[in-house]
C-alpha positions as CSV (number, residue, x, y, z in Angstrom):
1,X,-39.7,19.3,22.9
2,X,-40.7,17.4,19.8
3,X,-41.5,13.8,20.5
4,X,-40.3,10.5,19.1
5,X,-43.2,10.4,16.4
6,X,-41.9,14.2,15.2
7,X,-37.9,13.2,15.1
8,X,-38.2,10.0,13.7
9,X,-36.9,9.6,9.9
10,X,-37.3,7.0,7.0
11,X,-34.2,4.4,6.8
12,X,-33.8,5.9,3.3
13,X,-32.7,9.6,4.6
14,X,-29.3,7.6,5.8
15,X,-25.9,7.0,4.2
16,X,-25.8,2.9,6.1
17,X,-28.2,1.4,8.2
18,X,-25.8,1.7,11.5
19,X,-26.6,5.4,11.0
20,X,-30.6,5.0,11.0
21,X,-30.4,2.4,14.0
22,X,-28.4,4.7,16.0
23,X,-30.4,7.8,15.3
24,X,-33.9,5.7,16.4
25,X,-31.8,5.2,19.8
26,X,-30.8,8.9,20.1
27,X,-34.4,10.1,19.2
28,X,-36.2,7.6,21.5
29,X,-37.8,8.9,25.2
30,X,-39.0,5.7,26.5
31,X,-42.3,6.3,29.0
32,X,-41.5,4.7,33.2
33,X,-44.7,2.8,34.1
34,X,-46.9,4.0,31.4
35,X,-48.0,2.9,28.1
36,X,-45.2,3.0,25.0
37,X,-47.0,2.3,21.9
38,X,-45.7,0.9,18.6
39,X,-44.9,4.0,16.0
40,X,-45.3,6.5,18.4
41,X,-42.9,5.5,20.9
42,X,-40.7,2.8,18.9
43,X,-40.8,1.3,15.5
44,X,-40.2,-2.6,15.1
45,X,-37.1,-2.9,12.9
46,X,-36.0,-6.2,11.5
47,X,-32.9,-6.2,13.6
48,X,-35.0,-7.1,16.4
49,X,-35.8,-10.3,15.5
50,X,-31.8,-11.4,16.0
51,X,-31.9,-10.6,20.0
52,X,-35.8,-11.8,20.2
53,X,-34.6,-15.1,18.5
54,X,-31.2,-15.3,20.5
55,X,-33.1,-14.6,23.7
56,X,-35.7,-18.1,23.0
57,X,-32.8,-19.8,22.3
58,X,-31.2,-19.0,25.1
59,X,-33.7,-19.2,27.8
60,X,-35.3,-22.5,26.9
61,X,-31.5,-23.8,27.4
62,X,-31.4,-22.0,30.4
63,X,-35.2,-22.7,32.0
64,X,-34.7,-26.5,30.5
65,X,-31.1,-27.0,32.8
66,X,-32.9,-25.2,35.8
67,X,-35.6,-27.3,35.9
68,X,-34.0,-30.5,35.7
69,X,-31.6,-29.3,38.3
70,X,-34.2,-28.8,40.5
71,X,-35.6,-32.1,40.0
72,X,-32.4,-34.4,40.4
73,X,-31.8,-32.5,43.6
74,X,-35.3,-32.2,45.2
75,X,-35.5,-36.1,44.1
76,X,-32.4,-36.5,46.2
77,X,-33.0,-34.4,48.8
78,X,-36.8,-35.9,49.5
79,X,-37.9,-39.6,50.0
80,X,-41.4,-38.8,48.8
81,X,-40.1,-36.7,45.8
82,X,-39.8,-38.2,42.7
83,X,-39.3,-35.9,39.4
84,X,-37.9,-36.3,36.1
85,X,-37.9,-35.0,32.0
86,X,-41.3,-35.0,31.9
87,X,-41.8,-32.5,35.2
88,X,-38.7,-30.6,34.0
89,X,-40.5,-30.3,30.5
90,X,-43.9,-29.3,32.0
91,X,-42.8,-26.7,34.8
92,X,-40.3,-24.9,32.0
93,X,-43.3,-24.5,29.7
94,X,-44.8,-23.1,32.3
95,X,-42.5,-20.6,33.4
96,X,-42.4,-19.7,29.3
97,X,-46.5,-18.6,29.1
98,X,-47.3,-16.7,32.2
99,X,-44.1,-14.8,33.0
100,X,-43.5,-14.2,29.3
101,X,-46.5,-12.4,28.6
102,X,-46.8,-10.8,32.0
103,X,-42.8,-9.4,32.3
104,X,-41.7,-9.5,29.0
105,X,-44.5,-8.4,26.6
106,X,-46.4,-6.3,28.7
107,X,-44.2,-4.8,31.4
108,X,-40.4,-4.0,29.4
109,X,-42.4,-4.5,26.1
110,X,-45.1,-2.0,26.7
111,X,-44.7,-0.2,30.2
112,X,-41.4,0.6,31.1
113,X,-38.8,-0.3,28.3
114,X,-36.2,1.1,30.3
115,X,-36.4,-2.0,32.4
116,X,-34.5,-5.5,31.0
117,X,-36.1,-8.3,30.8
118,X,-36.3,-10.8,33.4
119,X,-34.5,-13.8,32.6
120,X,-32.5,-16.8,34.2
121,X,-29.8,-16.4,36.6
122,X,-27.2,-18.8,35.1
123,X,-24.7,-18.6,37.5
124,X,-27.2,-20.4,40.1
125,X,-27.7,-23.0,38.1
126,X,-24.8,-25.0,39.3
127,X,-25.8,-24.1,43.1
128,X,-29.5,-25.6,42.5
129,X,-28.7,-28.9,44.0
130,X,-26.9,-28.0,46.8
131,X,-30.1,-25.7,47.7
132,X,-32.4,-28.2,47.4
133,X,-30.2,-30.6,49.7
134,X,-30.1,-27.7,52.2
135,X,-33.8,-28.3,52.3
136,X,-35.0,-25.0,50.7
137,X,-38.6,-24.7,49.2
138,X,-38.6,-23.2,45.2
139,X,-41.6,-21.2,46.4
140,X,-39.4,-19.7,49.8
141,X,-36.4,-18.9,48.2
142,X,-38.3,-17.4,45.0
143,X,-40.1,-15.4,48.0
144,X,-37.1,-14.3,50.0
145,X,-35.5,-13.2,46.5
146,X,-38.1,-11.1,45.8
147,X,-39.1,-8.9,49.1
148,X,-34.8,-8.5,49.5
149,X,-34.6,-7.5,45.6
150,X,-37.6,-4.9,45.7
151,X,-36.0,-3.9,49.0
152,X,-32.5,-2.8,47.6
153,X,-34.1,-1.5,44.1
154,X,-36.2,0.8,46.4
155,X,-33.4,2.4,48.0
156,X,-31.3,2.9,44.5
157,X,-28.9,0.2,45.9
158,X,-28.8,-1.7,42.6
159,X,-27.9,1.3,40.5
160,X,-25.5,2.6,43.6
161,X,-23.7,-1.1,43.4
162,X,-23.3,-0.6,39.7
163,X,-21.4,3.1,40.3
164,X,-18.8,1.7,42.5
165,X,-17.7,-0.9,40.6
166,X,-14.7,0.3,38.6
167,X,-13.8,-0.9,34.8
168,X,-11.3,-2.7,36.0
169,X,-13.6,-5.0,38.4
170,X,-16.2,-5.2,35.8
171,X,-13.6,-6.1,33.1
172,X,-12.2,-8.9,35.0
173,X,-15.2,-10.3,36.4
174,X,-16.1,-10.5,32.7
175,X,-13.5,-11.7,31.4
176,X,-13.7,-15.0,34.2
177,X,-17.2,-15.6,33.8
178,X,-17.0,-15.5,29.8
179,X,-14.3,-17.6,29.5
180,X,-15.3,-20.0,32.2
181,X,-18.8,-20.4,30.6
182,X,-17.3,-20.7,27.4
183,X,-15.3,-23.5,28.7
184,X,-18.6,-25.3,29.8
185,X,-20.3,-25.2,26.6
186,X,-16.9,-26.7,24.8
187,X,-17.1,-29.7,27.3
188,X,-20.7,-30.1,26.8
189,X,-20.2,-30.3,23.1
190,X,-17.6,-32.7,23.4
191,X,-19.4,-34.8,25.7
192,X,-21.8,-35.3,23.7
193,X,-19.8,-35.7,20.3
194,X,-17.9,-38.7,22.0
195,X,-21.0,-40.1,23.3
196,X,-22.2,-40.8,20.4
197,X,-20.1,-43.7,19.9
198,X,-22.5,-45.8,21.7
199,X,-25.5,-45.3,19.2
200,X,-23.4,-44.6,16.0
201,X,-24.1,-48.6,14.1
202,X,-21.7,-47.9,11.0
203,X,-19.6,-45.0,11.4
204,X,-17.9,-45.8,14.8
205,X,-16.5,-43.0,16.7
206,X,-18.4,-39.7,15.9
207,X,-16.2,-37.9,18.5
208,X,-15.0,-35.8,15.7
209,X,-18.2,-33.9,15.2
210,X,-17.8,-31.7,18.1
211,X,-14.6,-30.3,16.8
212,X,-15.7,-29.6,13.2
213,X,-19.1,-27.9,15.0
214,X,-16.7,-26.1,17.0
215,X,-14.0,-25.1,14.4
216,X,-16.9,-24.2,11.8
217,X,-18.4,-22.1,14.7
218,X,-15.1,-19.7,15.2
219,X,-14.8,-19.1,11.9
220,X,-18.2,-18.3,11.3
221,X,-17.9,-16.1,14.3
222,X,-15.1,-14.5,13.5
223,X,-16.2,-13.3,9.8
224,X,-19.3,-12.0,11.5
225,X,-17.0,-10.0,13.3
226,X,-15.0,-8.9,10.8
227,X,-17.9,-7.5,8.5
228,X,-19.8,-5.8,11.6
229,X,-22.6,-8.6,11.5
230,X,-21.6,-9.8,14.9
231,X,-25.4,-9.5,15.9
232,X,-26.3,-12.6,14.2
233,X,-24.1,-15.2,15.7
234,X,-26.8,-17.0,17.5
235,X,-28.9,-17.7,14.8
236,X,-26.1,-18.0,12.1
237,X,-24.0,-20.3,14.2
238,X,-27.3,-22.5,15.8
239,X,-28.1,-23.0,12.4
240,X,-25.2,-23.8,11.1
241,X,-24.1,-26.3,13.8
242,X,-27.6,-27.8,13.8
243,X,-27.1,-28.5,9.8
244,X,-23.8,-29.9,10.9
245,X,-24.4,-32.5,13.1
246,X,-27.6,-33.2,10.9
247,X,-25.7,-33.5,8.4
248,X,-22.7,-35.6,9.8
249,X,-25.0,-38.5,11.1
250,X,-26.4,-37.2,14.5
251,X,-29.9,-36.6,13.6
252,X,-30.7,-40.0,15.8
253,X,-29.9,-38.2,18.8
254,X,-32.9,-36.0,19.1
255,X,-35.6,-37.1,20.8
256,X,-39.0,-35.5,19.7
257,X,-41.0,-36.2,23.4
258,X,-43.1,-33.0,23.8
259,X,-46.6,-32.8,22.5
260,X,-48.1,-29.3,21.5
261,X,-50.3,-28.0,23.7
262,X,-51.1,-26.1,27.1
263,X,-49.2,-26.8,30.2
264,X,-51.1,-26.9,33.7
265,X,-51.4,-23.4,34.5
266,X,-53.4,-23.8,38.2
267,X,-50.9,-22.8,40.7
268,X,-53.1,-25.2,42.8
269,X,-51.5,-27.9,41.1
270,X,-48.3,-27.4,41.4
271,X,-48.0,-26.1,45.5
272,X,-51.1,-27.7,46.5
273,X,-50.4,-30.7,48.1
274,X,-47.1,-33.6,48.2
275,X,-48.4,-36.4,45.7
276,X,-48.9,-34.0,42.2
277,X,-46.8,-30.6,40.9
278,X,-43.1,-30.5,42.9
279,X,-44.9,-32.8,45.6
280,X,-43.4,-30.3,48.2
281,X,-46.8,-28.7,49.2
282,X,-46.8,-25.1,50.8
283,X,-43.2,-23.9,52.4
284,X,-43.1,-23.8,55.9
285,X,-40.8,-21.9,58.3
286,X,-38.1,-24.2,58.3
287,X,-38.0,-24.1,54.2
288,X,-38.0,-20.5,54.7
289,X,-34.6,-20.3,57.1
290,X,-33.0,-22.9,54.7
291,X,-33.6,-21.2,51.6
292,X,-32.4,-17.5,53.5
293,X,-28.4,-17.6,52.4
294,X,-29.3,-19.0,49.1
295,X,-31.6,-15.9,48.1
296,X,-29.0,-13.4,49.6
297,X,-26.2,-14.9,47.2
298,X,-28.7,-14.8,44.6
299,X,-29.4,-10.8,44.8
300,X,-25.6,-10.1,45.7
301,X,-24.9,-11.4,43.0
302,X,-27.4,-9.7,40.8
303,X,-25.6,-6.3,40.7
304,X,-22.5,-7.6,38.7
305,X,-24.8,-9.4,36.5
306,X,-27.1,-6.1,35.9
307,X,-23.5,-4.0,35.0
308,X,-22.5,-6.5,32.7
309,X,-25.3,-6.3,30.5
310,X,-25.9,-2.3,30.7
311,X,-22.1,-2.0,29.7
312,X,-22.9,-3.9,26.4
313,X,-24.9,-0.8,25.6
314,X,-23.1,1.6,26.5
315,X,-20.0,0.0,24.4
316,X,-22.3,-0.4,21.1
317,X,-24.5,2.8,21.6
318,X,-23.4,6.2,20.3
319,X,-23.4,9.0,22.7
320,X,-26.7,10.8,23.7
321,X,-28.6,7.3,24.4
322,X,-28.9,7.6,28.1
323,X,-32.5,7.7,27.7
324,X,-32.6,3.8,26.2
325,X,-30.2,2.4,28.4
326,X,-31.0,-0.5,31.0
327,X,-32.0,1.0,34.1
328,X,-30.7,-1.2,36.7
329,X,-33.0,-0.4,39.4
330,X,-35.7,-0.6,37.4
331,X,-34.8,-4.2,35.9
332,X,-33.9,-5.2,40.2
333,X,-37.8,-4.2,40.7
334,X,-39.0,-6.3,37.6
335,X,-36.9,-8.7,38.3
336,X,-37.8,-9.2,42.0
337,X,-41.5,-9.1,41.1
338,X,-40.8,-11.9,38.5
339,X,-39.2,-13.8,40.4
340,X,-42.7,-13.8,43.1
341,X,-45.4,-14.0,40.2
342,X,-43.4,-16.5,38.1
343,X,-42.7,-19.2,41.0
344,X,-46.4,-18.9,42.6
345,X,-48.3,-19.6,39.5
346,X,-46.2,-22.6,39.1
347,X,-42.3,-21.9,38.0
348,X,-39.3,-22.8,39.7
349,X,-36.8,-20.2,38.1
350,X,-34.1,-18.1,39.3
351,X,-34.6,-14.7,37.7
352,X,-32.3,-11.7,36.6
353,X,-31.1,-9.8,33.6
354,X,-31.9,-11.5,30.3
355,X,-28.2,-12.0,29.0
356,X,-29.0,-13.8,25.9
357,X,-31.6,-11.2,25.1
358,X,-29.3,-8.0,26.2
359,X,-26.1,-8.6,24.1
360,X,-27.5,-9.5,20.8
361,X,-29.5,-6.7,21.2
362,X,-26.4,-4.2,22.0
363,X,-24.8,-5.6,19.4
364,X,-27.5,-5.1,17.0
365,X,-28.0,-1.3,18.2
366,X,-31.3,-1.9,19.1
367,X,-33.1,-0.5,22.4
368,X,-35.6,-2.7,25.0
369,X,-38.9,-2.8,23.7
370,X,-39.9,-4.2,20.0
371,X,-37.4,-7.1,20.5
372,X,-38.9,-7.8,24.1
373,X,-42.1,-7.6,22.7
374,X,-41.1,-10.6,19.5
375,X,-39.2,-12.1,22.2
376,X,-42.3,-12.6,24.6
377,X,-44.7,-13.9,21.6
378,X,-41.8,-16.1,20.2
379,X,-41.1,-17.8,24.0
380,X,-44.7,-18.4,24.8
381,X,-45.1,-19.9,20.6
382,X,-42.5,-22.3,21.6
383,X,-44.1,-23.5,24.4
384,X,-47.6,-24.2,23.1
385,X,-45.5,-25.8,19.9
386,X,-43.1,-28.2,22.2
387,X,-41.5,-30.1,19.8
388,X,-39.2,-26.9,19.4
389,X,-38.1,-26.9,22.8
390,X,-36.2,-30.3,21.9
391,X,-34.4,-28.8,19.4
392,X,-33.3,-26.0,21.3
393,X,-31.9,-27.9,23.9
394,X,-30.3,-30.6,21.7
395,X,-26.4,-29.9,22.6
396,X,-25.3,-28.4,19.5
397,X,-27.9,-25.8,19.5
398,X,-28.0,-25.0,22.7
399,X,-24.3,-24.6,23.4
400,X,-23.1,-23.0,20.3
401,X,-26.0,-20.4,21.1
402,X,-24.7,-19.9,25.0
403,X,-21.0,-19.9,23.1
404,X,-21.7,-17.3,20.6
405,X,-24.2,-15.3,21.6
406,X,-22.8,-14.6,25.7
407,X,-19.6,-16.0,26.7
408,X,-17.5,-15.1,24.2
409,X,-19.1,-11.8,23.6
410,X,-18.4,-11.4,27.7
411,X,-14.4,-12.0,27.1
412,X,-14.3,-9.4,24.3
413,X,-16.0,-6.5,26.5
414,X,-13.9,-7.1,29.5
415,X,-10.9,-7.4,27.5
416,X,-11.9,-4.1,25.9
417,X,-12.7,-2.5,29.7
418,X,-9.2,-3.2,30.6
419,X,-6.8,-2.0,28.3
420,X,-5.5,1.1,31.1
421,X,-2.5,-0.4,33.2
422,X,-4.8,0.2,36.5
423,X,-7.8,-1.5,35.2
424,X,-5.7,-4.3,33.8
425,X,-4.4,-4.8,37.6
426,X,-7.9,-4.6,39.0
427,X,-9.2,-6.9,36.5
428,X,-6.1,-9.5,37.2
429,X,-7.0,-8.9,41.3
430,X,-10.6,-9.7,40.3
431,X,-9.9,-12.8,37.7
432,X,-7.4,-14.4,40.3
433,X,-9.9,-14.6,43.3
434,X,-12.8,-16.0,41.0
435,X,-10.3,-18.5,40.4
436,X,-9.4,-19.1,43.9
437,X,-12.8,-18.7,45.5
438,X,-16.2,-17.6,42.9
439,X,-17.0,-14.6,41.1
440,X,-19.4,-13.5,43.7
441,X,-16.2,-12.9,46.2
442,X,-14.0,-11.9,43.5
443,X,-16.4,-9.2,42.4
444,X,-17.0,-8.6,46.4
445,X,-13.4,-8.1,47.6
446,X,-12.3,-6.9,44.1
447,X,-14.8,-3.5,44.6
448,X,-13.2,-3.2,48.2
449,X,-9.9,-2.8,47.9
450,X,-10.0,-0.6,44.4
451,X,-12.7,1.7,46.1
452,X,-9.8,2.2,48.7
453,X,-6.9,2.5,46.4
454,X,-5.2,-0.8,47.3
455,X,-5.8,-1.8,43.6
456,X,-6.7,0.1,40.3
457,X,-6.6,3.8,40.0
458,X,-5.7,5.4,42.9
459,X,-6.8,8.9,42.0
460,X,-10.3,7.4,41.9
461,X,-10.6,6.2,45.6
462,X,-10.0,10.0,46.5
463,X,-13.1,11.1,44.9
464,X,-15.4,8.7,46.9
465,X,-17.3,9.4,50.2
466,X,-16.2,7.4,53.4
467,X,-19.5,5.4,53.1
468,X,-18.6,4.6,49.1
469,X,-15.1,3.7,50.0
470,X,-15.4,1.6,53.4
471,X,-19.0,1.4,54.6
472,X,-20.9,-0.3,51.5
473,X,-18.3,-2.5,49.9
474,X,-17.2,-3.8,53.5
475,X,-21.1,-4.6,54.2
476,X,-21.3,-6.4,50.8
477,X,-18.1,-8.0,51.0
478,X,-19.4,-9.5,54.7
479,X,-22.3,-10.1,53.2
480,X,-21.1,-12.3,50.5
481,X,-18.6,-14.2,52.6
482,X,-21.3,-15.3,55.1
483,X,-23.9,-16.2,52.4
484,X,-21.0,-18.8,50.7
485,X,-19.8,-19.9,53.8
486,X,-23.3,-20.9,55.1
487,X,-24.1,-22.7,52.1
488,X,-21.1,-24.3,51.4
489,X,-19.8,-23.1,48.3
490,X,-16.2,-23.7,49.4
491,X,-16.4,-27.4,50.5
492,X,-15.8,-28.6,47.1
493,X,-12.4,-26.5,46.3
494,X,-11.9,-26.4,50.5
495,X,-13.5,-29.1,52.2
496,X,-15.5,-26.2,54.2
497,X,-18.6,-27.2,55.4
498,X,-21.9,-25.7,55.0
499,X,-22.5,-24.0,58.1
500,X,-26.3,-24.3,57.9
């Protein structure tokens, strides 16, 4: 069998570039857990810079809002705690060096491209203050996540979750999450469009700016779309709404507060003891039965995530690509081992599958490892650099990135995944109770009652096992329920309490 090196052909030898990308992904036979080499393995291509630039824009966003999340609610939650910018700042930067070059550059870079990178889990990010006021421990829960992650990646269970989960689910879950995050990002832009008023001196209101960003943005998008360039919307659009609000008067708004350098990178510092680091010292048993529920929901809800990235691939990849797609057990294991290594030496993030890395790169018809690779060296530049790290989270940038580059990306695959009448009912089953409860049910309940023909396609639920039909999505579906009712997650929409 002739090897990757033997098959591969100049650019030249191709009537369009879509043609040579997608022949580099049929030719490819990435190496599981052992060295994958540059020319011999994979080629870098210039289209990997749009995912590896998309994914640092994206997780500084991402690490920054952790970060501070965790550091209004442990602030809250502790009398002796006391964090703000400047911890959020440090800890991110942090996370940004060691896990970067560890499980980025070295281990879906170099030793198992098959496996996605491990990124930020953005749905937690809204639940961050309600764990800390349970009085969970970064370090416990970041624990807990990783020995149940590795435990379900080592019995297939990842991969397994990903099978029974019809289009229709997967559509409509989708289709929710992409429009509700989109949703966010257009109030965050607003926000901060119409809170400018306060600083603007001569111009008055500058609540306007928002909507021109925003209008400029969809239009941009849109003839991206239209000539197949739909992988560079992050950049293009950042840029372009940066240069906007620059442009229009709003340049008075960033703050340039991080200096370029090292962050502290002894573990010791940051766990050691409660008067330096999170000033939360080592976790005990009681941080460890607090932060239990919370690292359940966070690995139940890792499957739907893990699917919704692979499917990107599979959408954009031509046929005979199996060998470059995601492997989702693989990324649960990376992801679970991340979540450990990244936390101990310091971090306080809530790992899974690198969204804002994944799509651009499906998009782009690129496979795992060159852009994980620019990705890692780019993450870790930006947070030696640190000024850049302002810019990235300034609210133009940062939104119109999350906009462009996930969320709406997200609607346009789960409207595509549902255009059969039985998916379209599944996806409407699915869509409905994320509205009435959270995805993490929807997605739950959703997979229970199409796996038994209550929903969806019918002619499907015949051709799966007893234990695919009843026994697995019933034990996830119990699972879930208990996990949000015993942190809470309904007391906001249901007054019902936490029952931890």
């Amino acid at each position: 069998m002739k090897t990757y090196k033997e098959l591969h052909k100049p650019a030249s030898e191709f009537k369009s570039r879509s043609e040579y990308l997608e022949h580099e992904l049929q030719i490819m036979k990435p190496r599981r857990y052992k060295l994958n080499l540059p020319g011999r393995d994979f080629r870098f291509e210039w289209e990997d810079l749009v995912p590896a630039l998309a994914g640092t824009l994206g997780i500084i966003a991402m690490y920054s809002s952790v970060m501070m999340a965790w550091a209004d609610g442990l602030t809250e939650a502790w009398d002796h705690v006391n964090l703000g910018k400047d911890f959020a700042i440090e800890v991110s930067r942090v996370e940004m060096i060691i896990p970067a070059f560890l499980f980025v550059i070295l281990a879906s870079g170099f030793f198992n491209p098959r496996a996605n990178l491990a990124g930020n889990h953005g749905p937690m990010i809204p639940l961050i203050a309600s764990i800390a006021l349970a009085g969970a421990h970064p370090l416990a829960l970041a624990i807990l996540i990783g020995v149940f992650g590795l435990t379900l990646s080592f019995v297939k269970g990842g991969s397994r979750l990903v099978n029974l989960t019809s289009k229709g689910v997967a559509g409509g879950l989708l289709i929710f999450l992409g429009f509700m995050g989109a949703l966010s990002q257009i109030k965050t832009i607003q926000t901060w469009s119409t809170g400018l008023e306060s600083t603007a001196v001569e111009s008055g209101s500058m609540g306007y700016l928002g909507l021109i960003i925003l209008v400029i943005t969809v239009i941009l998008y849109s003839y991206l779309a239209r000539i197949g360039k739909r992988w560079l919307a992050i950049p293009a659009c950042a840029v372009t709404a940066l240069a906007i609000a620059l442009i229009g008067g709003a340049g008075f708004d960033i703050q340039f507060t991080t200096e370029m350098g090292l962050p502290n990178l002894n573990p010791a510092y940051w766990w050691g003891s409660t008067d330096k680091g999170w000033m939360l010292g080592l976790p005990t048993s009681q941080h460890f039965i607090a932060s239990l529920p919370f690292a359940i929901l966070a690995v139940a809800m890792w499957s739907p995530d893990f699917l919704g990235h692979r499917i990107f691939q599979e959408m954009n990849y031509p046929k005979k690509t199996e060998k470059v797609l995601m492997d989702v057990d693989d990324t649960m294991t990376m992801c679970s081992i991340r979540q450990v290594v990244g936390t101990a030496v310091g971090g306080g993030n809530i790992t899974s599958s690198w969204g804002t890395y994944m799509i651009p790169a499906a998009i782009a018809k690129r496979p795992i490892p060159a852009g994980a690779i620019l990705l890692g060296l780019m993450v870790m530049a930006v947070a030696i650099l640190g000024s850049p790290m302002d810019v990235a989270v300034w609210p133009p940038v940062r939104s119109i990135a999350l906009l462009v580059g996930v969320f709406l990306p997200m609607v346009e695959a789960g409207i595509q995944m549902v255009r059969e009448s039985a998916c379209a009912q599944a996806a409407g089953i699915c869509i409905f109770m994320a509205m009435v409860t959270n995805p993490v049910l929807a997605w739950a309940l959703a997979m229970f009652l199409d796996n038994n023909g209550l929903i969806g396609d019918k002619e499907r639920a015949k051709k799966l096992s007893v234990v695919d039909r009843i026994v697995i999505p019933l034990s996830i579906l119990l699972i879930c329920i208990a996990a949000v009712l015993t942190v809470g997650m309904l007391k906001g929409s249901y007054g019902i309490e936490a029952f931890l």
